[in-house]
N, C-alpha and C positions, 0 to 999 in steps of 0.2 A: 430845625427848631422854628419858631414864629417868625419871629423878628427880623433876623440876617441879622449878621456877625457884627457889624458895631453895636448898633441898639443891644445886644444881646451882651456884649464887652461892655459896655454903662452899667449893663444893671449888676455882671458879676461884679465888677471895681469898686459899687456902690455898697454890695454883701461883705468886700473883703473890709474896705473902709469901717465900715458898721461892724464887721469885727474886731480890727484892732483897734479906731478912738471912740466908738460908741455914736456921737450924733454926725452925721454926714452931710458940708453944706455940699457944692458945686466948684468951689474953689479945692477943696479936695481932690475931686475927683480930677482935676483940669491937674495939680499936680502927681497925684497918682499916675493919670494915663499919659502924660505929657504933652497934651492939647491944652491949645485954647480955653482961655473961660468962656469965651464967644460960640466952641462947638459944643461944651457942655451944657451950655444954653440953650441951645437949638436941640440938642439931643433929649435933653430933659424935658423940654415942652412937648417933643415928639411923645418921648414915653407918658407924661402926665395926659394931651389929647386921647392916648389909647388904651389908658385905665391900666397900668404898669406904677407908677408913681404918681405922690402926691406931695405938696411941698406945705409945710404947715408953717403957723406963724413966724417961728426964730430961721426960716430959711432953710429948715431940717429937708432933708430929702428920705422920703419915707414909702417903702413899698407900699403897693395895694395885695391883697390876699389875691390872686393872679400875679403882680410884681414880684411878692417871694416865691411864690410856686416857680415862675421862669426861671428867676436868679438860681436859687437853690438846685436845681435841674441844672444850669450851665454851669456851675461850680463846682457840681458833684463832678460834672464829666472831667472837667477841667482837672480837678485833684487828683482825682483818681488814675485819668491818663498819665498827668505827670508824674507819681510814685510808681505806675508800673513801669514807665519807659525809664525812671532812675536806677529802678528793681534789675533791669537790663543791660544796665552800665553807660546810657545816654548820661551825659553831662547837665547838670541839674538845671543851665538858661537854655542848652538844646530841648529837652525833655518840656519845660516850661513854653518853649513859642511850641513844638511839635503839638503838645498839647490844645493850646490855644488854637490853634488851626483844623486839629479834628473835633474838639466838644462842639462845633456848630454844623458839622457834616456828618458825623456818625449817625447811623440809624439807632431807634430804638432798640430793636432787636441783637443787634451788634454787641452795642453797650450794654445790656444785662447780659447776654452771653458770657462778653467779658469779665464781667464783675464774678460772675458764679464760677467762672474761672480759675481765675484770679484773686479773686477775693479771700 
């Protein structure tokens, strides 16, 4: 992927958040991932410096059209790893870090394979 694996873990936590309560500040996500407000800080300025995130008046945290393209790509893999390795009788927190640790290494190639697989 782009980013390496944290930056890339910000912005899925920032999709999954934006899915379940809708507006997403930084303190979210500091709970969500169970860091720091101080590293969400520094993470989110990162992402906003390299056109991934923008942060609008009420403190929302809001992709850029590039920011959902990535997220959306590192979540799919992410989902989708995790239902197959469930599919396979891995334990739903194993299956969940397994996953987490290949959506940022898998190849493309791989990963459509799989999915036409699998899918």
């Amino acid at each position: 992927m782009e980013l390496g694996k944290s930056k890339e873990d910000y912005l899925k936590a920032i999709l999954i958040l934006q899915k379940k309560i809708g507006n997403v500040h930084s303190v979210n996500v500091a709970e969500y991932m169970s860091v720091s407000k101080a590293s969400v800080s520094v993470a989110v300025k990162q992402l906003r410096n390299k056109g991934y995130l923008v942060v609008d008046e009420s403190g929302n945290l809001c992709f850029s059209q590039k920011g959902q393209k990535l997220a959306s790509q590192v979540y799919e893999r992410y989902d989708f790893l995790t239902k197959l390795f469930c599919q396979f009788g891995v334990p739903v927190e194993i299956a969940r870090k397994d996953a987490c640790l290949l959506e940022h290494d898998i190849s493309n190639e791989s990963f459509e394979r799989l999915k036409c697989v699998f899918a």
